[in-house]
C-alpha positions as CSV (number, residue, x, y, z in Angstrom):
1,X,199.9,-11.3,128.9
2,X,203.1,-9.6,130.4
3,X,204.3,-12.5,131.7
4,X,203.8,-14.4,128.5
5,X,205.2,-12.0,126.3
6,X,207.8,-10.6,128.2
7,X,206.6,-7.3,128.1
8,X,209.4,-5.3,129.7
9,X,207.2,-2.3,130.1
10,X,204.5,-4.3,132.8
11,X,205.8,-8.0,133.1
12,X,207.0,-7.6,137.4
13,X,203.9,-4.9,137.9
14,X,200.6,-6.0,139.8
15,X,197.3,-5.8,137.6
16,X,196.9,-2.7,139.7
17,X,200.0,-1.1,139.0
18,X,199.2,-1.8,135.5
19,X,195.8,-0.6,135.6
20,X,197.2,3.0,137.4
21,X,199.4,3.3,133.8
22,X,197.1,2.4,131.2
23,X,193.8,4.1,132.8
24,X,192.7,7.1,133.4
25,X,192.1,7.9,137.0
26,X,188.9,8.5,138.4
27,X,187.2,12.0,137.6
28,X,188.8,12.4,133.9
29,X,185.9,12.3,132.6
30,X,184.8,15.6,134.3
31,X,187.5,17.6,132.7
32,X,187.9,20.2,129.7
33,X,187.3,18.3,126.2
34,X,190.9,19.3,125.1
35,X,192.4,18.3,129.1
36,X,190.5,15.1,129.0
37,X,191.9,14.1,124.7
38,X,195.5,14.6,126.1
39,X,194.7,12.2,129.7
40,X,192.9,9.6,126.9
41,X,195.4,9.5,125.1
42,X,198.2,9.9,127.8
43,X,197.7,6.5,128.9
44,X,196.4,4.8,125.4
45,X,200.1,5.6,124.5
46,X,200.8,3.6,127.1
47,X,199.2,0.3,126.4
48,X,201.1,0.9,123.0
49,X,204.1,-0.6,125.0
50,X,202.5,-4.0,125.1
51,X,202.2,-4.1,121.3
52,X,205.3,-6.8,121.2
53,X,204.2,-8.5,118.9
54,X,200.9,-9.7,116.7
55,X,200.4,-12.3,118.6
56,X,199.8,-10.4,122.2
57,X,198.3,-7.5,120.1
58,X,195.3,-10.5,119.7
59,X,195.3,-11.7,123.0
60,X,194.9,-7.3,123.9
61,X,192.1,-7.4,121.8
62,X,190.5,-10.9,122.5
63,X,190.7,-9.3,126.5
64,X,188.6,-6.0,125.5
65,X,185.7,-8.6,124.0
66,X,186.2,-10.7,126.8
67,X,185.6,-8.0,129.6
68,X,182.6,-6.1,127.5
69,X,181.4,-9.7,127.4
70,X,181.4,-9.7,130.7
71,X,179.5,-6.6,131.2
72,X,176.6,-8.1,129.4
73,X,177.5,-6.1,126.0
74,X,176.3,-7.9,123.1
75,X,177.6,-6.1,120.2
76,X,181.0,-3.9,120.5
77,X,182.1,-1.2,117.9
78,X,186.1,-2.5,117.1
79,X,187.6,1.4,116.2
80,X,191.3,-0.6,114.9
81,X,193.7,2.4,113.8
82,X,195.8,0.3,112.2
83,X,198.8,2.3,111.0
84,X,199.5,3.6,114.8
85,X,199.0,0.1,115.6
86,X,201.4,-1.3,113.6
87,X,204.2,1.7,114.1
88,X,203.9,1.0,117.6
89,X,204.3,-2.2,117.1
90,X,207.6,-1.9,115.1
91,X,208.4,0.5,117.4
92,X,208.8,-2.1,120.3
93,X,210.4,-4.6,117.8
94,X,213.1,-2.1,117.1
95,X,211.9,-2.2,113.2
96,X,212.4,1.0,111.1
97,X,209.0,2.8,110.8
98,X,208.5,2.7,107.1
99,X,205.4,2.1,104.4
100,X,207.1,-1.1,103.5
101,X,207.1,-2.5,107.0
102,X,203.7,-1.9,107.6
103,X,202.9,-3.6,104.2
104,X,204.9,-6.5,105.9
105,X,203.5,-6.5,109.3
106,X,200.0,-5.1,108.9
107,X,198.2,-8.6,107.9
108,X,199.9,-10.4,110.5
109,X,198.6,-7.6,113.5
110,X,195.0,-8.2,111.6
111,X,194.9,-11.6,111.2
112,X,195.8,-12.0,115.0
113,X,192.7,-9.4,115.8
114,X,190.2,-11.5,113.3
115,X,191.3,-15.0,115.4
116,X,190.4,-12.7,118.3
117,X,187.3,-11.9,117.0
118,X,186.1,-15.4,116.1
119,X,187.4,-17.3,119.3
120,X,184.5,-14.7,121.3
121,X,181.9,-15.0,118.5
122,X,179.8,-16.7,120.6
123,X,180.0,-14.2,123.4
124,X,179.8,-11.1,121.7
125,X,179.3,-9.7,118.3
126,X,182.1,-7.3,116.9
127,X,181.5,-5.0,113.9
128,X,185.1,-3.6,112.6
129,X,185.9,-0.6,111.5
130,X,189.3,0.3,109.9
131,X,190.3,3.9,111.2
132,X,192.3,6.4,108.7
133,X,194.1,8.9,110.2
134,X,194.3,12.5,108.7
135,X,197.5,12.8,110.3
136,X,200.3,14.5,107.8
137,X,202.8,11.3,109.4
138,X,201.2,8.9,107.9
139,X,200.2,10.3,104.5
140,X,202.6,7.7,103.1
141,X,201.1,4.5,104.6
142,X,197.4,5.3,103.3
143,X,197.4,3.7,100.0
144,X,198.8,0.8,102.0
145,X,196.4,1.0,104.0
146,X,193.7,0.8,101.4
147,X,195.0,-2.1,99.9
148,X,195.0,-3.9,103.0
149,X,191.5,-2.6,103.6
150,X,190.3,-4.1,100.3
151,X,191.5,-7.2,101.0
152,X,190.3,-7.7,104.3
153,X,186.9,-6.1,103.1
154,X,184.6,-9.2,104.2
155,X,185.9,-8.9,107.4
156,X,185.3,-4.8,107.6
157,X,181.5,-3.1,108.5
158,X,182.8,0.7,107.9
159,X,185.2,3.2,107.5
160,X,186.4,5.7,109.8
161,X,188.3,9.0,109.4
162,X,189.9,10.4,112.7
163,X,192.5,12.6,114.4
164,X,192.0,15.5,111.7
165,X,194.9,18.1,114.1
166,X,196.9,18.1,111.0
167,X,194.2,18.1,107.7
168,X,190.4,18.2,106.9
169,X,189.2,15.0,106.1
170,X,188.3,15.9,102.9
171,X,192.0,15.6,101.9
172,X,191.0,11.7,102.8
173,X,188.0,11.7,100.3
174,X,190.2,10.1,97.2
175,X,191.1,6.9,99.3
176,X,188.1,6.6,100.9
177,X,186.1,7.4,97.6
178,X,188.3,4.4,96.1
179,X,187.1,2.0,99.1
180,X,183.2,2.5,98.7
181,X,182.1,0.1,96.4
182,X,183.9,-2.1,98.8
183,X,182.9,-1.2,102.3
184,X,179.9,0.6,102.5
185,X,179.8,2.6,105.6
186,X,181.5,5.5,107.2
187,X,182.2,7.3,109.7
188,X,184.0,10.8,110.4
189,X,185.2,11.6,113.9
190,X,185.8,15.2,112.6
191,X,185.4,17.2,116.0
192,X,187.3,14.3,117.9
193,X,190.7,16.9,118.7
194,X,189.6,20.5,117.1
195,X,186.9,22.8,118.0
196,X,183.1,22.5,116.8
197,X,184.3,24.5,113.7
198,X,185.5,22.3,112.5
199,X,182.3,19.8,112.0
200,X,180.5,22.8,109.7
């Protein structure tokens, strides 16, 4: 994929000198919940640098299901956070980082990650969930967000609320209250950066 799409960021690096940037090392998993956040997402930040385009954002995806595949997994959990998705995204395109240009780019990245999903239906079963972020940064791209969600909604199993650093996810419940007749689950990964405090 770094050779096909250019990607400056890994394109004359061995799979191993890949895999030393974009993976934790060995013995992460031992450390302090707040220690081992920061390592996780460290290098996920990294793998944001091959986000060049929609295209090898599928072929990313279509790898994950290949490998669980692999593993003998028969049913994956698809966590998408789209709006960090997509930023990063423009990001590496040198596109300003606005609502507009998510409403723009958005259905191209996700109809990229449903072709994914359907070339390794027969391999592996994916249920998708759309991740909203609580994140003050993107308060401006949710109702984006939820219109994209609603039209995608056959595709999508659940709902998920995350990264809540900046807000409770209460301050969430308007859009996702707007999205339930729609898609009927969720989920809230409320304790996933603060303290236990804060799932009371």
């Amino acid at each position: 994929i770094a050779q096909k799409y250019n990607i400056a960021a890994f394109k004359d690096k061995s799979v191993e000198g890949i895999r030393a940037i974009i993976q934790a090392p060995p013995g992460s998993a031992a450390l302090p919940p707040k220690e081992r956040w920061d390592m996780w997402y460290k290098h996920m930040s990294q793998v944001r640098r091959a986000y060049v385009s929609p295209a090898a954002i599928g072929e990313l995806i279509e790898g994950v299901l290949v490998e669980a595949a692999g593993n003998e997994v028969d049913i994956i959990e698809l966590r998408v956070s789209l709006i960090s998705t997509v930023c990063a995204l423009l990001d590496n395109m040198g596109i300003p980082q606005t609502p507009q240009n998510f409403i723009t780019h958005a259905p191209l990245v996700l109809e990229e990650i449903l072709k994914a999903i359907e070339r390794q239906k027969e391999t592996i079963s994916t249920d998708f969930v759309m991740s909203f972020t609580a994140q003050n940064k993107y308060v401006s791209y949710l109702q984006a967000l939820s219109d994209i969600t609603r039209a995608y909604r056959k595709h999508i199993i659940a709902l998920d609320i995350t990264n809540e650093r900046d807000r409770s996810p209460l301050a969430l419940a308007p859009v996702i209250d707007g999205l339930r007749q729609d898609v009927r689950f969720l989920t809230i990964h409320c304790m996933e950066i603060m303290g236990p405090e804060r799932g009371r």
